[in-house]
VOPAGU-2260 file (C-alpha; in pm, 1 decimal, decimal comma):
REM VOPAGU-2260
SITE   aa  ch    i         X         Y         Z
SITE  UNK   A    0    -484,2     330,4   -2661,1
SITE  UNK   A    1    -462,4     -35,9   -2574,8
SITE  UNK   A    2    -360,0      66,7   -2225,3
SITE  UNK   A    3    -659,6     296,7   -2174,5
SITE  UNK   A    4    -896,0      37,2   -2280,9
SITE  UNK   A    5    -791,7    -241,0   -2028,2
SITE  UNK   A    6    -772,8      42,8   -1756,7
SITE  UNK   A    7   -1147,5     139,5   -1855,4
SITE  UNK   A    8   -1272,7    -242,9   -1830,0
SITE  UNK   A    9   -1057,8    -256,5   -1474,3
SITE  UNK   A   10   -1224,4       8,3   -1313,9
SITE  UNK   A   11   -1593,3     -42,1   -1452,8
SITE  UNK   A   12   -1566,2    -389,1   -1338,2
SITE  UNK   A   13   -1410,1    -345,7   -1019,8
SITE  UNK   A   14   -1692,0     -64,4    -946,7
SITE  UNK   A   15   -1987,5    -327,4   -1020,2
SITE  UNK   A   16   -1776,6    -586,6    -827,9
SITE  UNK   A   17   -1789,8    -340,2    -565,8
SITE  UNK   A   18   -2131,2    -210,8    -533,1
SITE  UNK   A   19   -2236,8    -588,8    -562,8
SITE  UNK   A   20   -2033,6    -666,9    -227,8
SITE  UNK   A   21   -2203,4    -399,5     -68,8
SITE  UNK   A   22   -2532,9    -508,9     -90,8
SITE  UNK   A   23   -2488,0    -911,4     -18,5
SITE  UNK   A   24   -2259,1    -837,2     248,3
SITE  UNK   A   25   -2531,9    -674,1     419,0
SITE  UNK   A   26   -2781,1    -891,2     299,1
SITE  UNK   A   27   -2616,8   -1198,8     407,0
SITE  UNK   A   28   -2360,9   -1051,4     700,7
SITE  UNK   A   29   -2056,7   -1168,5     545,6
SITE  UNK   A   30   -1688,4    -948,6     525,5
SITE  UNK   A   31   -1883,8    -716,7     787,6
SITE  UNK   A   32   -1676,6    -534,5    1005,0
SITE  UNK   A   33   -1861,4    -431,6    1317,0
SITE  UNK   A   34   -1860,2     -87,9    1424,2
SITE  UNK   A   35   -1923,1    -235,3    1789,9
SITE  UNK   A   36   -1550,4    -415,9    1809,9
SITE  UNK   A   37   -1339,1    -219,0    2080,8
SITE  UNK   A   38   -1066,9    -221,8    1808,3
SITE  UNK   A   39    -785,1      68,4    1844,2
SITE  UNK   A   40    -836,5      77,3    1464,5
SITE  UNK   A   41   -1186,7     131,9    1444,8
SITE  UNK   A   42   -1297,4     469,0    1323,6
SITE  UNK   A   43   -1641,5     385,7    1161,8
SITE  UNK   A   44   -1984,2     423,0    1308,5
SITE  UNK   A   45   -2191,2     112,9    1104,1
SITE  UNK   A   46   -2130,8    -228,5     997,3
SITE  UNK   A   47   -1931,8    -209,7     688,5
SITE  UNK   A   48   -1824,3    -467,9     430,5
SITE  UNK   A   49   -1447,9    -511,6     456,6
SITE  UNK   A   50   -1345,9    -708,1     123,3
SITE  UNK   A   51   -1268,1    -400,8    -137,5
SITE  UNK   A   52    -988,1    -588,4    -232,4
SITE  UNK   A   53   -1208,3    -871,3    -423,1
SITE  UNK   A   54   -1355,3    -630,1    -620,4
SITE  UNK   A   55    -996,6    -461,5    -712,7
SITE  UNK   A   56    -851,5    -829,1    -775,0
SITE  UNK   A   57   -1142,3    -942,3   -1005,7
SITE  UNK   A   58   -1094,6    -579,8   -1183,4
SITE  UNK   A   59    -724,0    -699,1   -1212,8
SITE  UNK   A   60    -836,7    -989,8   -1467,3
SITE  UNK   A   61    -770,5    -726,5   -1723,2
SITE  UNK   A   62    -358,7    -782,2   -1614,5
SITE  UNK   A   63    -453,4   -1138,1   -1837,1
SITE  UNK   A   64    -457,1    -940,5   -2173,1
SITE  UNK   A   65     -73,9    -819,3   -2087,8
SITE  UNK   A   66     202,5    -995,4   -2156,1
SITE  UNK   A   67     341,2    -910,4   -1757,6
SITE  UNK   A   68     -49,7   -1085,6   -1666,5
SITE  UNK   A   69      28,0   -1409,9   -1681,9
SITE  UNK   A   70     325,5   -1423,1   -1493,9
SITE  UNK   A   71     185,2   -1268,3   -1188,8
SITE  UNK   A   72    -159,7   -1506,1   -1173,5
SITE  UNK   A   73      10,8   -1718,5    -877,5
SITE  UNK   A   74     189,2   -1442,6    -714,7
SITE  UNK   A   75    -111,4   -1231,9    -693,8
SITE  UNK   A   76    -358,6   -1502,2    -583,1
SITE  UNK   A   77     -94,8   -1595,0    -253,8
SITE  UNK   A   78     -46,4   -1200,8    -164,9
SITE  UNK   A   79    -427,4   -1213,9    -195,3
SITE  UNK   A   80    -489,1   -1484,4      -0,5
SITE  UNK   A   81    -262,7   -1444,1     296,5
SITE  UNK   A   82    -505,6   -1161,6     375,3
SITE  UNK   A   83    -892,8   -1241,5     276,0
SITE  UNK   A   84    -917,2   -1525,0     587,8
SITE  UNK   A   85    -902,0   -1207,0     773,7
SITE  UNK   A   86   -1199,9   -1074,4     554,8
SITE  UNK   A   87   -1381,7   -1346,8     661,0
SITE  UNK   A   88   -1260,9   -1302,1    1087,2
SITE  UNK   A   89   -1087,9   -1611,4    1019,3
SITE  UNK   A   90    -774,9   -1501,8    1132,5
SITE  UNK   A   91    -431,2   -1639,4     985,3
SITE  UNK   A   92    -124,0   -1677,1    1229,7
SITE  UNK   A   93     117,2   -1398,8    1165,5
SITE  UNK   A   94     376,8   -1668,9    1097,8
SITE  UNK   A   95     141,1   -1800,5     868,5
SITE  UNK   A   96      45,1   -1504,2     684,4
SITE  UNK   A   97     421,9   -1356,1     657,7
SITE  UNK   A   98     479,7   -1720,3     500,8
SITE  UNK   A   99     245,5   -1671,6     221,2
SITE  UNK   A  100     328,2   -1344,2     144,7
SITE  UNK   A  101     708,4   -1419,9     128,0
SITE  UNK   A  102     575,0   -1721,9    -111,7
SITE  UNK   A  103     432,9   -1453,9    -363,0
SITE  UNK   A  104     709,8   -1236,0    -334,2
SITE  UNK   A  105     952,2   -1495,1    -433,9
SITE  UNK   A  106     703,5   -1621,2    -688,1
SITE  UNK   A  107     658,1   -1310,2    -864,6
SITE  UNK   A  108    1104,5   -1207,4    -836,2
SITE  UNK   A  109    1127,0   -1555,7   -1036,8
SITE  UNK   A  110     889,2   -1495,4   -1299,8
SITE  UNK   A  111     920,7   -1194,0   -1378,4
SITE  UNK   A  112    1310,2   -1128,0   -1261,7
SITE  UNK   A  113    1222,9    -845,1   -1059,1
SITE  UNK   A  114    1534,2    -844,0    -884,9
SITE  UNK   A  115    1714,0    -512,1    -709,9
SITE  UNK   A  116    2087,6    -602,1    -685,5
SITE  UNK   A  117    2218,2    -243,6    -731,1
SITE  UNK   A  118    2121,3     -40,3    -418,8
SITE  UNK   A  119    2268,1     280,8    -486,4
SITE  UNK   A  120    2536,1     497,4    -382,8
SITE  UNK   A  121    2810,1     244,7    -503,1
SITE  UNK   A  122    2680,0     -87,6    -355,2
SITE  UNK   A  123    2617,7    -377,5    -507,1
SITE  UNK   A  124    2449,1    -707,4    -389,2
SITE  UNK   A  125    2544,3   -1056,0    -451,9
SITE  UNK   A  126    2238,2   -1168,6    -676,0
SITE  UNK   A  127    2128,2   -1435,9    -428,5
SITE  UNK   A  128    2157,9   -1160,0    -135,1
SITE  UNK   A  129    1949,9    -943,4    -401,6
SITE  UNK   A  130    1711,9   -1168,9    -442,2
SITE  UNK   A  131    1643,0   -1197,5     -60,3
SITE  UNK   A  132    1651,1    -829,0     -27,6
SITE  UNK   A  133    1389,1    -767,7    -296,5
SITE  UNK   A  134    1151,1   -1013,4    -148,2
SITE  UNK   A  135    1202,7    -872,8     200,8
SITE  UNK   A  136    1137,0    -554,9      22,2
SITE  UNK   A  137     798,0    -655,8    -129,2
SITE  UNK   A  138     690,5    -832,7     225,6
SITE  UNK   A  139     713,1    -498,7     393,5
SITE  UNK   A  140     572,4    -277,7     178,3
SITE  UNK   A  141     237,0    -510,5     182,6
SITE  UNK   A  142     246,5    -513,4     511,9
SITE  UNK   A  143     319,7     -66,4     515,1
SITE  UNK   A  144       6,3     -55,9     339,4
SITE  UNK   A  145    -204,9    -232,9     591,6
SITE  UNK   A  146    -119,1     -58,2     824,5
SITE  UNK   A  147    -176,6     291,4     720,7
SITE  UNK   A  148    -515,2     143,6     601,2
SITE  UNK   A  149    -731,4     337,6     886,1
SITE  UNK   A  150    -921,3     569,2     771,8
SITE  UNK   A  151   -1169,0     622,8     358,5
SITE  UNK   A  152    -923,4     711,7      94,1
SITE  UNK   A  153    -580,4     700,4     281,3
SITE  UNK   A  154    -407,4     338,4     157,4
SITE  UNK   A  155    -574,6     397,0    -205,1
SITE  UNK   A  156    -491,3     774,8    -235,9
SITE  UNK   A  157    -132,9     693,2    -150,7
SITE  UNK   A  158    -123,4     411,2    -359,1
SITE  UNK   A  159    -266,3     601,8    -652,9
SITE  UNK   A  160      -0,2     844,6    -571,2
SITE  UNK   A  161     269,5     589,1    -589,0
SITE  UNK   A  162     161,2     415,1    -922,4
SITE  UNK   A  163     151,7     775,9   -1089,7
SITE  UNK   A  164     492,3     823,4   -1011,6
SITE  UNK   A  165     571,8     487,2   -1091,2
SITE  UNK   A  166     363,2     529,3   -1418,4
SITE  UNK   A  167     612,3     871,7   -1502,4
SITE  UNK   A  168     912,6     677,2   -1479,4
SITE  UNK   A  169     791,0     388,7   -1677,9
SITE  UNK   A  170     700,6     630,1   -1983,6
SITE  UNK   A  171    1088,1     724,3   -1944,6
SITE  UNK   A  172    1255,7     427,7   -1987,4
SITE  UNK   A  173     955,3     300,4   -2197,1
SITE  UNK   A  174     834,2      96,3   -1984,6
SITE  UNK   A  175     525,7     -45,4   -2165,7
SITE  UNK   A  176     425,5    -357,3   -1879,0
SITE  UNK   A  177     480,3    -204,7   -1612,9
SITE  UNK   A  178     286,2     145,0   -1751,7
SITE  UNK   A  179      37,5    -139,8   -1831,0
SITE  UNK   A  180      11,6    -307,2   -1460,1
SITE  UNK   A  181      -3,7      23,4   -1280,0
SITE  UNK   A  182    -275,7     169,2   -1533,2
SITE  UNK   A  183    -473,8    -168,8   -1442,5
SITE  UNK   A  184    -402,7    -121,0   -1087,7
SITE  UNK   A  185    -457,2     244,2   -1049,5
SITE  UNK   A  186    -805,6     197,1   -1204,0
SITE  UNK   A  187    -948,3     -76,8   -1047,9
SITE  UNK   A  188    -879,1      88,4    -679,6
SITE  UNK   A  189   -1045,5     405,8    -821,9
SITE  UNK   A  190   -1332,3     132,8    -901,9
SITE  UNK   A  191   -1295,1      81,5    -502,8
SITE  UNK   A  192   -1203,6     415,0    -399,7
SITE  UNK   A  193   -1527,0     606,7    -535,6
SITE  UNK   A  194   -1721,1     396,3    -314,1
SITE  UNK   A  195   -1439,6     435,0      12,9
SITE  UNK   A  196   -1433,7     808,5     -16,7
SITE  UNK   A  197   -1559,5     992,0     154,6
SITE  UNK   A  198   -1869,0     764,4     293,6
SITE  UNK   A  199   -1697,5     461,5     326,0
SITE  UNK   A  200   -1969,0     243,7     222,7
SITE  UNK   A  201   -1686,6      -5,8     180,3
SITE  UNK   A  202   -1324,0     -75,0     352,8
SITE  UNK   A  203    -983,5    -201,7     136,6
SITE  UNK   A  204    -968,9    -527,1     390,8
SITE  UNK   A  205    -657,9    -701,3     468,2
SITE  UNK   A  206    -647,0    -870,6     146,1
SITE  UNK   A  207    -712,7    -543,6     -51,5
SITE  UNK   A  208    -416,8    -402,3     129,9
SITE  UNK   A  209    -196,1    -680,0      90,9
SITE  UNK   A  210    -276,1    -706,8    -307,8
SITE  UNK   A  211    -189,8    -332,8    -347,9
SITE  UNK   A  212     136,5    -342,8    -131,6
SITE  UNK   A  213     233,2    -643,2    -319,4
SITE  UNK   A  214     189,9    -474,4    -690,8
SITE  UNK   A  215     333,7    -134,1    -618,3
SITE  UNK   A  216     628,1    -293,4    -433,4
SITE  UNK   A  217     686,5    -519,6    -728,5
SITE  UNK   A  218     657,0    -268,0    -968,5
SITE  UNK   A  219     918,5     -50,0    -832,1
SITE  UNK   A  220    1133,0    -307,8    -752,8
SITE  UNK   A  221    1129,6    -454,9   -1185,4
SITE  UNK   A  222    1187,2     -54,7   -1255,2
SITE  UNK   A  223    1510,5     -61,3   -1015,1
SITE  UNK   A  224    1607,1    -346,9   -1095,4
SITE  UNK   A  225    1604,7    -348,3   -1486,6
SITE  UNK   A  226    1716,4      13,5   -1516,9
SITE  UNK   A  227    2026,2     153,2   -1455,4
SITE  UNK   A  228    1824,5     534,8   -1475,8
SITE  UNK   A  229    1623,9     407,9   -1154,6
SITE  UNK   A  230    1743,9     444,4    -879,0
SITE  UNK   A  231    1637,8     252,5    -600,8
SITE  UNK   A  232    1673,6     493,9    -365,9
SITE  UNK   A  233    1418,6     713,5    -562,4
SITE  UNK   A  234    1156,2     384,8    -492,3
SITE  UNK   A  235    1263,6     390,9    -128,5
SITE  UNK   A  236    1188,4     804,0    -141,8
SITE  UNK   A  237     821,4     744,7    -354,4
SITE  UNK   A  238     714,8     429,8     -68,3
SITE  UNK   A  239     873,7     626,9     232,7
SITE  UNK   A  240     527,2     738,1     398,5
SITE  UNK   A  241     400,3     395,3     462,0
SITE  UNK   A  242     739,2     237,0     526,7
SITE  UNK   A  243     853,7     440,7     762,9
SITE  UNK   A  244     521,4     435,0     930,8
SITE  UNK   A  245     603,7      90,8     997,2
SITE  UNK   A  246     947,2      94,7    1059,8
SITE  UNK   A  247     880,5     344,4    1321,6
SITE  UNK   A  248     575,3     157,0    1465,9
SITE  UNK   A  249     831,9    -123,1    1530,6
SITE  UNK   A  250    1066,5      83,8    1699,5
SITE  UNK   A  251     815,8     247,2    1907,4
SITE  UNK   A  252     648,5     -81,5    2010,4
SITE  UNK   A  253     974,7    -248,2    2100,8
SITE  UNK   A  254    1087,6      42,1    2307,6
SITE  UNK   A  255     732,2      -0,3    2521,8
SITE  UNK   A  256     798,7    -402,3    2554,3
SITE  UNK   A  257     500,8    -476,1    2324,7
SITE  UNK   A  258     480,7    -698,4    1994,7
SITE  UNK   A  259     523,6    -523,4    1652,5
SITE  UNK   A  260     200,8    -735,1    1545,0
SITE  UNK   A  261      -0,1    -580,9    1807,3
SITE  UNK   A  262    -252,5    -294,1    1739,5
SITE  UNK   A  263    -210,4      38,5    1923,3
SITE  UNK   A  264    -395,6     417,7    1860,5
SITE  UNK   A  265     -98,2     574,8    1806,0
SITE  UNK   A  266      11,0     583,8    1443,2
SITE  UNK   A  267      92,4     922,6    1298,5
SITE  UNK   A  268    -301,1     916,0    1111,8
SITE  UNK   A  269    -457,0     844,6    1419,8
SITE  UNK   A  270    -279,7    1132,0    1595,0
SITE  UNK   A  271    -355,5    1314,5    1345,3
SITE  UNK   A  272    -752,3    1223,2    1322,8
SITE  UNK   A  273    -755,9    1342,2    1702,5
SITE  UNK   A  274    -568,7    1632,1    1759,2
SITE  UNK   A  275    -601,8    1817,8    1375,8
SITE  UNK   A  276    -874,8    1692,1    1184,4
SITE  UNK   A  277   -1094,2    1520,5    1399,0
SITE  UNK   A  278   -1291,8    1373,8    1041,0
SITE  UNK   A  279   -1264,2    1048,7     898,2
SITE  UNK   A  280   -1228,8    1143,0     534,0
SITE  UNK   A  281   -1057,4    1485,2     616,7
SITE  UNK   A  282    -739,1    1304,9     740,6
SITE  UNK   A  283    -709,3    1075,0     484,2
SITE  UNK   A  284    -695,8    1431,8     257,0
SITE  UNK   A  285    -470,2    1608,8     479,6
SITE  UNK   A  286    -186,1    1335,6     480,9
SITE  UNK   A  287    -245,9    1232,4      85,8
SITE  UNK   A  288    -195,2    1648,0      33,9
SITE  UNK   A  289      55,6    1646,5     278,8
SITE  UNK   A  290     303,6    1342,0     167,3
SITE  UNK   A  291     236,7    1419,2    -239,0
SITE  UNK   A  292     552,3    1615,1    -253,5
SITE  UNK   A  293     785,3    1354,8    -155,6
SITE  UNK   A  294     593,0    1087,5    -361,0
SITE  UNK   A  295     570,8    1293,6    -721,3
SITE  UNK   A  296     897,6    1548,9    -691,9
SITE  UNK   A  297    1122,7    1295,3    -696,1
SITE  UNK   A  298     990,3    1130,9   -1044,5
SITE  UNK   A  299    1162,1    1476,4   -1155,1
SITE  UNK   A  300    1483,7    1304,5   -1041,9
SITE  UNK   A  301    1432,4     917,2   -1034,3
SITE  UNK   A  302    1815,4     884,4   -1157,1
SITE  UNK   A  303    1980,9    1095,0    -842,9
SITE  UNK   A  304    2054,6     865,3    -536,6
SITE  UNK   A  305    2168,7    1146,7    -399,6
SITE  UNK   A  306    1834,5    1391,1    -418,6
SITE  UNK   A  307    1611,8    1130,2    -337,0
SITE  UNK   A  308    1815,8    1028,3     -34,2
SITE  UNK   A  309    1806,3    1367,0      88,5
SITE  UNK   A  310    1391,7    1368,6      29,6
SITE  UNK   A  311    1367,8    1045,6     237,5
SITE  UNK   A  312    1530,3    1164,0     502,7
SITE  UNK   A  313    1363,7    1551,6     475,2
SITE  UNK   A  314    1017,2    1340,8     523,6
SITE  UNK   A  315    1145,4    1145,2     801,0
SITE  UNK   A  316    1199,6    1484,0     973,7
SITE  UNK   A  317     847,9    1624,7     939,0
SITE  UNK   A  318     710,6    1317,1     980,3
SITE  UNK   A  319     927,9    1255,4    1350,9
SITE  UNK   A  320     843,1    1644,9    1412,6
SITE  UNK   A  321     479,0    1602,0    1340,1
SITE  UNK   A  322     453,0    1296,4    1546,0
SITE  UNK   A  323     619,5    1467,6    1877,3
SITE  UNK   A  324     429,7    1759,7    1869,1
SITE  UNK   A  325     121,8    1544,7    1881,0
SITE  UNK   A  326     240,7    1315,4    2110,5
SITE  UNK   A  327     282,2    1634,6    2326,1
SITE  UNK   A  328     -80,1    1773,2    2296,7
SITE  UNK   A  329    -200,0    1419,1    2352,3
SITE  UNK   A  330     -34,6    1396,1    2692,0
SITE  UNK   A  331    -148,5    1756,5    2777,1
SITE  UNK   A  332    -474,1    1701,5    2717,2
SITE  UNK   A  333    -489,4    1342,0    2931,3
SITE  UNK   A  334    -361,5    1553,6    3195,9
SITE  UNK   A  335    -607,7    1797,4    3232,0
């Protein structure tokens, strides 16, 4: 009951915090995102206030009446920070914003000993390699959700998806923060996410993405890493969407002789947006629908390495299949 009465105060304040952004932002032109920029990630048609993620942080005050709370106040501010300059189109460096957001990840592994060591299938990190690994871990899933941040409802749908899973497994091994910090979490981006989808009256922003890559990544990693009945392969299978959306936007941009950090219109949703659905809100439903199988199956076997190993990699497939047969129609229809 306690936990459904901080996730009630999360999302009604995030929601006001949200519809009060709304109307100063276009009162006073700040966080706007212009609908003129020739950005390959544009997809909107009006100015539109780009700083969701204050409203989901200041919902996240409720994380203060948890024990877990307190610990995370620095961590969460940094992750925060090293994307609301962007908010504000005062961009950060991406050496500078990789260095804040490997400051909160190391931050929140030393107060709260969120720490993967065991990685499944028989191997076992040196703690201090563990250590490294788990805030390497946490650094690219913040930056996975940014990126698949393009069109109303996709990064919070997927998110949502990923903290109910997350939420499952914590009830199993009786889990009562982390059940705690994902209820918080899950209901202040529904605070945002009622207002995203489907009119997108408001956008997640950098920082919004950043915050929620941060706290899913951290909560999966404390669940690995404190329970022997987690495997962290079965995180890997429940994150797999956006990180191997930007695993494979590396490898595709290094392969064409351009930066990783530099934006293109050709991630798997905007392929998608073009050649299937051709609607904003539509495509963030088709992928949510369309990756919710590998995100809440494997809860059903969070223990088996093996099986959720096997779903990564079964995901990878349709997701590589997918992609080519778009990537086909794309270059068939700049041909004709």
């Amino acid at each position: 009951m306690e936990t459904v009465k901080l996730a009630l105060g999360a999302f009604t304040l995030s929601l006001i915090v949200q519809l009060l952004i709304i109307r100063l932002a276009h009162r006073h032109a700040i966080f706007i995102d212009s609908h003129t920029e020739d950005k390959p990630q544009r997809f909107h048609e009006i100015p539109t206030p780009r700083a969701g993620g204050i409203g989901i942080l200041i919902g996240l005050l409720f994380l203060f009446f948890t024990p877990l709370g307190w610990k995370l106040l620095i961590p969460v501010a940094l992750a925060f920070l090293s994307g609301i300059l962007e908010d504000f189109n005062n961009s950060l460096s991406p050496k500078i914003r990789l260095l804040l957001q490997l400051i909160a990840a190391l931050a929140a592994i030393w107060l709260t000993d969120a720490v993967v060591t065991y990685i499944g299938l028989g191997i076992v990190l040196p703690y201090f390699i563990g250590i490294l690994f788990s805030a390497f871990a946490i650094v690219g899933v913040m930056n996975a959700i940014n990126i698949i941040d393009g069109f109303n409802g996709l990064a919070a749908g997927i998110v949502l998806l990923i903290l109910i899973s997350f939420s499952l497994t914590a009830i199993k091994v009786d889990e009562t923060d982390i059940l705690q910090l994902n209820a918080i979490v899950g209901a202040a981006t529904i605070g945002f996410l009622l207002l995203n989808f489907p009119k997108g009256k408001i956008f997640l922003g950098d920082s919004g993405a950043y915050l929620l890559g941060f706290l899913i990544a951290l909560s999966g990693i404390f669940l690995a890493g404190n329970y022997e009945s987690v495997s962290p392969w079965y995180i890997l299978c429940t994150l797999i969407y956006p990180v191997w959306e930007v695993i494979f936007s590396i490898i595709r941009k290094r392969r064409q002789g351009k930066s990783p950090f530099e934006p293109d219109r050709y991630h798997l949703h905007m392929l998608i947006n073009r050649n299937i659905t051709k609607n904003n809100p539509l495509t963030a439903v088709f992928i949510v629908c369309a990756c919710s199988p590998f995100i809440l199956v494997p809860t059903l076997y969070q223990n088996n390495s093996g099986a959720s190993f096997a779903t990564a990699v079964l995901f990878i497939a349709c997701y590589m299949f997918l992609y080519q047969q778009l990537m086909k129609k794309e270059r068939l229809q700049t041909t004709i």
